[in-house]
BASE-810038 format. One record per residue (C-alpha): residue number from 1; x, y, z. Coordinates in steps of 0.5 Angstrom, whole numbers. Example, Ala and Ser with C-alpha at 12.3 -4.5 7.8 and 13.67 -1.06 7.14 Angstrom:
<nodes>
@k->1&X->25&Y->-9&Z->16
@k->2&X->27&Y->-2&Z->14
</nodes>
This chain:
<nodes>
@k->1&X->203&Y->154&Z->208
@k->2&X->202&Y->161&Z->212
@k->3&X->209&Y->165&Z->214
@k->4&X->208&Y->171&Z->216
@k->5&X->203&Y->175&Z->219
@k->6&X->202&Y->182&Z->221
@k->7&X->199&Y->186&Z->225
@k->8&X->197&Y->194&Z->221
@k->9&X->195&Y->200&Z->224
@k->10&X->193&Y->207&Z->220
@k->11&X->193&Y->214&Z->223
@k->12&X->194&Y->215&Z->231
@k->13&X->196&Y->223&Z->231
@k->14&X->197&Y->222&Z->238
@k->15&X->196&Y->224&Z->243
@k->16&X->189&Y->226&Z->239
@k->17&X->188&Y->219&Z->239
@k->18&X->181&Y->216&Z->241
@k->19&X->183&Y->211&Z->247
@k->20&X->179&Y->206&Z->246
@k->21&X->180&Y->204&Z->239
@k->22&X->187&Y->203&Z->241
@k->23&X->186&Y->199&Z->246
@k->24&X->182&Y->195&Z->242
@k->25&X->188&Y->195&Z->238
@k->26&X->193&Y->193&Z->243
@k->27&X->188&Y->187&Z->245
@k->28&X->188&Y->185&Z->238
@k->29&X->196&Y->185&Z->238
@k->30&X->196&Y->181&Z->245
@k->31&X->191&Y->176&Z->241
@k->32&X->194&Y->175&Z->234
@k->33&X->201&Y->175&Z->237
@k->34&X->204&Y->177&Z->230
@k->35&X->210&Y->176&Z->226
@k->36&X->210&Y->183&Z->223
@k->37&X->208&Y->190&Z->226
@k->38&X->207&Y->195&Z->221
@k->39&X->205&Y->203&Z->223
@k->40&X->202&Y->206&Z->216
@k->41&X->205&Y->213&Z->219
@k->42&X->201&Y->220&Z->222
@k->43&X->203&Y->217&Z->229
@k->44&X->202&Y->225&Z->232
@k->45&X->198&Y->230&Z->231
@k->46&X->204&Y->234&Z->231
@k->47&X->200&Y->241&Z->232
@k->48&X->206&Y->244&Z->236
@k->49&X->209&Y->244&Z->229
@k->50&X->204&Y->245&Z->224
@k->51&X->205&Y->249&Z->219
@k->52&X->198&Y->252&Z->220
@k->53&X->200&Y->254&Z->227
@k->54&X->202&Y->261&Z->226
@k->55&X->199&Y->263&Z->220
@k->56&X->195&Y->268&Z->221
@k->57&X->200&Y->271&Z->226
@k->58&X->207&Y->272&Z->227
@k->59&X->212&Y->267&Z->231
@k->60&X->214&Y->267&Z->237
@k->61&X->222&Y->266&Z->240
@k->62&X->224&Y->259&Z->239
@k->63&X->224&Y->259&Z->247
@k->64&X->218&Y->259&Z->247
@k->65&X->215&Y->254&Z->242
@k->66&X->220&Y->249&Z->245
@k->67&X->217&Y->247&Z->251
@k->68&X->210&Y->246&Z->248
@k->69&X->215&Y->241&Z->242
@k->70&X->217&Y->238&Z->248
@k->71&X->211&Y->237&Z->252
@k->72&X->208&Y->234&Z->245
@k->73&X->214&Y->230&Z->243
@k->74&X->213&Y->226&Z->250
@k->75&X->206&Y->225&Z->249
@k->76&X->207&Y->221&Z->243
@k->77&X->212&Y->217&Z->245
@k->78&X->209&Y->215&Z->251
@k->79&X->203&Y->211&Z->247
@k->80&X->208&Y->208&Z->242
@k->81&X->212&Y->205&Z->248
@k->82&X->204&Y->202&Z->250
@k->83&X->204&Y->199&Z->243
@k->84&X->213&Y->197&Z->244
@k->85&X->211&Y->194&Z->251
@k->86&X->206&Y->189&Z->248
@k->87&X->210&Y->187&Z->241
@k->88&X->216&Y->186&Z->246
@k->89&X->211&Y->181&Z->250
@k->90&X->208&Y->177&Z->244
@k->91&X->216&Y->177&Z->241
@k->92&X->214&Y->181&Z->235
@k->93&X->221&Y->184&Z->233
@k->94&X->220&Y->186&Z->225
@k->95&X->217&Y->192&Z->226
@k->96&X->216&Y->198&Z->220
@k->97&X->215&Y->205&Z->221
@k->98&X->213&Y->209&Z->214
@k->99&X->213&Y->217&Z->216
@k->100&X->206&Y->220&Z->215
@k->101&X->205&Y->228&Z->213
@k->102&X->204&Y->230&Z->219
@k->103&X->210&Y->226&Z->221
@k->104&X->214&Y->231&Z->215
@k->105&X->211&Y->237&Z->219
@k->106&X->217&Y->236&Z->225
@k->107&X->222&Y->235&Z->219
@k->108&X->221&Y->243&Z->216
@k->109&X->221&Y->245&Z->223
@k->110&X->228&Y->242&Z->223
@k->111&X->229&Y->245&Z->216
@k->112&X->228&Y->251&Z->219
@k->113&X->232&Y->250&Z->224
@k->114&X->238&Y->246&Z->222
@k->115&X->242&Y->245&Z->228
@k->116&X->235&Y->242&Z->232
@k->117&X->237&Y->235&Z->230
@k->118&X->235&Y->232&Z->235
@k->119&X->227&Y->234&Z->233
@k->120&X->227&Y->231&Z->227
@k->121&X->221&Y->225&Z->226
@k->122&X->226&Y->220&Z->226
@k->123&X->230&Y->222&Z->232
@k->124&X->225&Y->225&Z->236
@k->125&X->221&Y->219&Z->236
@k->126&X->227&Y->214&Z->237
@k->127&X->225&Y->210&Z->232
@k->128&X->232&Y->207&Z->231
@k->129&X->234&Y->205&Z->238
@k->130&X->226&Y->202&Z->238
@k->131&X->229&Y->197&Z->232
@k->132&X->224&Y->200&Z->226
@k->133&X->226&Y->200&Z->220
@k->134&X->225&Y->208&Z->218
@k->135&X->221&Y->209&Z->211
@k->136&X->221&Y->217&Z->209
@k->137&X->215&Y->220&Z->208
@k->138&X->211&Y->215&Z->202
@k->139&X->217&Y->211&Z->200
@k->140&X->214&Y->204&Z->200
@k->141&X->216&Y->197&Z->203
@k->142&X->213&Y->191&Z->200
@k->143&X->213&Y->185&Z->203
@k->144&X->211&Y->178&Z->198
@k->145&X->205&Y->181&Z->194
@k->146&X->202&Y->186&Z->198
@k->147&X->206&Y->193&Z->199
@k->148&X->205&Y->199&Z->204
@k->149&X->206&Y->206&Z->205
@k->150&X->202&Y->213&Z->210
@k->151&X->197&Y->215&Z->202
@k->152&X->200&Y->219&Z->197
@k->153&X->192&Y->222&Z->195
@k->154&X->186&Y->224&Z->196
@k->155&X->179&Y->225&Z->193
@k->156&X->172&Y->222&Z->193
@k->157&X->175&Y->216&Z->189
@k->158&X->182&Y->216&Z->193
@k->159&X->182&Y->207&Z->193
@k->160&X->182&Y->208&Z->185
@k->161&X->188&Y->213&Z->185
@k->162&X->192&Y->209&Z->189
@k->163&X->192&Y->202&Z->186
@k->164&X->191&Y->207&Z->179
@k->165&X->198&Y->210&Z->179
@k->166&X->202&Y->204&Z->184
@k->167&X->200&Y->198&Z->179
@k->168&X->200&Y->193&Z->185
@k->169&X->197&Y->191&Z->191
@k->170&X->197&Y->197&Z->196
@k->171&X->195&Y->199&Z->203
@k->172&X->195&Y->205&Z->205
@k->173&X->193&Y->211&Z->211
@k->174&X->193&Y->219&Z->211
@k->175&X->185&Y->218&Z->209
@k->176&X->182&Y->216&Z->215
@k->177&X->176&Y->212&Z->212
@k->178&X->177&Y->205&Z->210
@k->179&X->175&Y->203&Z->203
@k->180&X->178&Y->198&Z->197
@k->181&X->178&Y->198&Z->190
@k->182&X->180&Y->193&Z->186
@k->183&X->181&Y->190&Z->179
@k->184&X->184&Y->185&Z->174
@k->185&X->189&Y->186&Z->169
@k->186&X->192&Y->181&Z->164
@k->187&X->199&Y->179&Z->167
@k->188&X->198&Y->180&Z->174
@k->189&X->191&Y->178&Z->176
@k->190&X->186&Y->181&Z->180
@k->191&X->190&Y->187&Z->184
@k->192&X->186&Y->191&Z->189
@k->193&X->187&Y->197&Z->194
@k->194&X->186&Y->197&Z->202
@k->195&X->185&Y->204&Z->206
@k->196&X->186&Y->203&Z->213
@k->197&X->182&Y->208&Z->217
@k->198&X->185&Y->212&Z->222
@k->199&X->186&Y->211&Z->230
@k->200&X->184&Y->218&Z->231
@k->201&X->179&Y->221&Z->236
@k->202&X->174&Y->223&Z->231
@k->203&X->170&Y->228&Z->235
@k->204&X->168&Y->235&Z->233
@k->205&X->172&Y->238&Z->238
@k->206&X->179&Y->235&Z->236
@k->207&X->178&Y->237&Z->230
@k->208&X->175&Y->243&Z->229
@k->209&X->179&Y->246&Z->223
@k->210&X->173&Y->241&Z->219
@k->211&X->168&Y->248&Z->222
@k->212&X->162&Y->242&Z->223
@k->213&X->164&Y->239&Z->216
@k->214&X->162&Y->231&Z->217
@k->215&X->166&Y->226&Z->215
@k->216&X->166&Y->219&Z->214
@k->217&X->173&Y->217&Z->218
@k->218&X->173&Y->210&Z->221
@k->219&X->177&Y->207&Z->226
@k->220&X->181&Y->200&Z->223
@k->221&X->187&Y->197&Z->223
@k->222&X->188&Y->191&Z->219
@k->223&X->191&Y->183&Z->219
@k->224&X->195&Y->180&Z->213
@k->225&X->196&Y->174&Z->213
@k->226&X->202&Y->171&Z->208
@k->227&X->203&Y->165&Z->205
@k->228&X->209&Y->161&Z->202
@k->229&X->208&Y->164&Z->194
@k->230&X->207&Y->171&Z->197
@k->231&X->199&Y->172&Z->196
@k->232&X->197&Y->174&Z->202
@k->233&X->189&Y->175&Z->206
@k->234&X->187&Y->181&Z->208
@k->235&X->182&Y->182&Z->214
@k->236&X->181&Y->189&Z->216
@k->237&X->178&Y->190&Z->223
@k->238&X->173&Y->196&Z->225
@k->239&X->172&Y->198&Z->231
@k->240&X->165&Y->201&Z->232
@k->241&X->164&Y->205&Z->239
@k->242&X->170&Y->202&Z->241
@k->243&X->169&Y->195&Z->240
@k->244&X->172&Y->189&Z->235
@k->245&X->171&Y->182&Z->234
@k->246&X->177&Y->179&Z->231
@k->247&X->177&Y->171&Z->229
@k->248&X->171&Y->170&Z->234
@k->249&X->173&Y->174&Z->241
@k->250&X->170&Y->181&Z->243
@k->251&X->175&Y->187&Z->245
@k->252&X->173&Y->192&Z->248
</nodes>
């Protein structure tokens, strides 16, 4: 018997996301109308507050990088109010924010400047008067059998170190590529690890710190579907050139 079902998605890093992959997204939503809405973190880009921002010159006054925070804290927040309109209009009202590192980035700016309350991820975002539950960078909900969290590794064999040093079924973003690993062990059975691509616009021009490098980022998002014990099916939903097929209906 089926009890719940979700609907999860990998990195946005608005406002560089790749439009149609979202909207490909938000058509799947519409379509699924699921129980549970699970976003695996990095919902901005958040380069107004990188680390790497002023590496290689000196801050400005504060005066001048709070309005540009500004501008981009909105930006965010209004494509996440694209994905809250939609998950109110199917009545989805279990909803998991996991903060990603980009997310953090906003975090150290407050650590920086500790009476910027209000700019911290959690808060900026409004993530409490949205009705998420807030989970700090790379802790873990686990929900039945299946647990979630933004990715804590990278690599060429990141799926094995993942599902290596959790020990059980794990879903994760921060990579960008979709991947899974899998294994059995004696008393729990096969186990396996999911990552989940990104949403990302993944042109050479939004990402230019990769100087031309390729890569092998996909654009994703993922279903799972639980049943009575706990087991769950997941379904990992490319989308290429903007396009997916989810359960016999094209999005575009």
């Amino acid at each position: 018997m089926i009890t719940k079902r979700a609907i999860v998605i990998p990195d946005q890093h608005f406002p560089i996301h790749d439009s149609r992959a979202v909207k490909v997204t938000l058509q799947a939503i519409q379509l699924i109308k699921p129980n549970i809405f699970i976003n695996l973190g990095d919902v901005g880009e958040w380069s107004s507050v990188s680390s790497h921002r002023y590496k290689r010159r000196k801050q400005p006054p504060l005066e001048y990088q709070l309005p540009e925070i500004d501008k981009e804290i909105r930006a965010v927040n209004k494509q996440i109010d694209r994905f809250d309109k939609v998950l109110d209009e199917v009545g989805c009202k279990e909803r998991y924010i996991l903060a990603g590192n980009h997310d953090e980035w906003l975090d150290s700016f407050v650590e920086y400047h500790p009476y910027l309350t209000d700019y911290t991820f959690r808060n900026a975002c409004r993530w409490k008067e949205r009705g998420y539950e807030y989970r700090i960078y790379n802790d873990v909900l686990t929900i039945g059998k299946l647990s979630f969290t933004h990715g804590a590794y990278t690599g060429q064999n990141h799926a094995k170190k993942h599902l290596d040093s959790y020990g059980t079924n794990i879903m994760y973003g921060h990579v960008h590529d979709v991947a899974r690993y899998s294994t059995t062990r004696l008393l729990d059975g096969n186990i396996s690890s999911w990552a989940m691509g990104c949403l990302k616009d993944m042109s050479p021009q939004q990402n230019t710190w990769l100087k031309g490098r390729l890569h092998n980022w996909n654009h994703a998002f993922g279903i799972v579907t639980w049943y009575k014990n706990g087991n769950f099916q997941v379904e990992v939903i490319d989308i290429v050139d903007g396009r997916a097929n989810v359960w016999g209906t094209e999005l575009t």
